[in-house]
C-alpha positions in Angstrom: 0.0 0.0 0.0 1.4 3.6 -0.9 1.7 6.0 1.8 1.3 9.3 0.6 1.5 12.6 3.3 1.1 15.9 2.5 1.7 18.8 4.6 1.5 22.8 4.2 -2.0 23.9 3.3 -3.2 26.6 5.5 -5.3 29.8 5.5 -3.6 32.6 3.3 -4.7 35.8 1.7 -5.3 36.6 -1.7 -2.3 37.2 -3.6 -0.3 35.3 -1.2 1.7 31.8 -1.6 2.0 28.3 -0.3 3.9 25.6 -0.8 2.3 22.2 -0.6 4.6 18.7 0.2 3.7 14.9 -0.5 6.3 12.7 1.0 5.8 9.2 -0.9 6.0 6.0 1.0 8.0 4.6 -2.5 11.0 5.8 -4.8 9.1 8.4 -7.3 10.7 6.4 -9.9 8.1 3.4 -8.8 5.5 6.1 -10.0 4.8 6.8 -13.6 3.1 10.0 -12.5 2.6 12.3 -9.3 0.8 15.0 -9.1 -1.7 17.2 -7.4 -6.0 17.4 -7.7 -8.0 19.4 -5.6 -11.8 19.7 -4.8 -14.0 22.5 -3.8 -17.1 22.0 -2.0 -20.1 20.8 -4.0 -17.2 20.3 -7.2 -16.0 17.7 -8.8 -12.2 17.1 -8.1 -9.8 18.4 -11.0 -6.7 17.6 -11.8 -4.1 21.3 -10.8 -0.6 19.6 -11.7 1.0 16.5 -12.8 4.2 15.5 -13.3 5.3 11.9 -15.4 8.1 9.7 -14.5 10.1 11.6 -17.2 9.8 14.8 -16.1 7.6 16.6 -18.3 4.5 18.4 -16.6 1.0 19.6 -17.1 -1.2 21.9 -15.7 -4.6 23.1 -15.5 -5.4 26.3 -17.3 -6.5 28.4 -14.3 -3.1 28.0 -12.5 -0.9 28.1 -15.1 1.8 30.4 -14.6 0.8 31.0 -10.9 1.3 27.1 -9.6 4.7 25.4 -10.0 4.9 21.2 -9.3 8.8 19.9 -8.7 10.1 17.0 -7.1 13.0 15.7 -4.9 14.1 12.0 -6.0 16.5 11.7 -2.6 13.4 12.8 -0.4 10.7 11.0 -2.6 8.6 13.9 -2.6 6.7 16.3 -5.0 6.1 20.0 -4.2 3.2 22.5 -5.2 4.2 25.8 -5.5 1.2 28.5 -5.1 1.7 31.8 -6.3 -0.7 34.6 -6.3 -3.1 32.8 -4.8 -6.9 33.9 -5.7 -10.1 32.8 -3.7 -11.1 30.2 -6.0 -8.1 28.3 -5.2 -9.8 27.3 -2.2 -10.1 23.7 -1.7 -8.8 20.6 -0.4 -5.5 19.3 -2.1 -4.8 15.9 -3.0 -1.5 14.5 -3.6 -1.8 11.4 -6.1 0.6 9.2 -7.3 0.3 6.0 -9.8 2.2 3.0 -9.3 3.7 1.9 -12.6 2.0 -1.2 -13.7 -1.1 -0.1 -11.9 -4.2 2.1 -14.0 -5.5 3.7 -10.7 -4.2 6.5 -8.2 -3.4 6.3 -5.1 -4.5 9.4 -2.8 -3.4 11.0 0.1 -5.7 12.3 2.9 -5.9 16.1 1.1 -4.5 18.9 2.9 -7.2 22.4 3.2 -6.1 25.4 1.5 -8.4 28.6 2.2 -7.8 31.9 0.1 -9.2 34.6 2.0 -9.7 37.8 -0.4 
């Protein structure tokens, strides 16, 4: 079973930042992607960043240029850079990682992030 904790949401202002950690119970190379979802209330959850095994990353439209996702192999974790945080950022963030081999995601236990404007 994949252990996945994340840590660093909080309540911030608008225009403020955060940075978000998922510390992975695995190597990320076990992982053939990580990334982050979140969900509002009463929304479906969407996917915010992903990263693949490779490397190469993808975000959603309404944080591109404002989120950043990294990783650190020796730590086996992935980060979530927030950056001018707006109000509608609000939600709980998931960190989810896929097992190579496997067609599903494993979750983590979501970490809240409240923009206050």
């Amino acid at each position: 079973q994949v252990q996945l904790v994340e840590s660093g949401g909080g309540l911030v202002q608008a225009g403020g930042s955060l940075r978000l950690s998922c510390a992975a119970s695995e190597s990320i190379f076990s992982f053939n992607a990580m990334g982050w979802y979140r969900q509002a209330p009463g929304k479906q959850r969407e996917l915010v960043a992903l990263m693949l095994n490779s490397g190469t990353t993808t975000y959603a439209d309404s944080v591109k240029g404002r989120f950043t996702i990294s990783r650190d192999i020796a730590k086996k974790s992935v980060y979530l850079q927030m950056n001018s945080l707006k109000s509608e950022d609000t939600a709980v963030y998931y960190c989810a990682a896929r097992l190579i081999g496997r067609g599903l995601y494993d979750w983590g236990q979501g970490t809240q992030v409240t923009v206050s404007s």
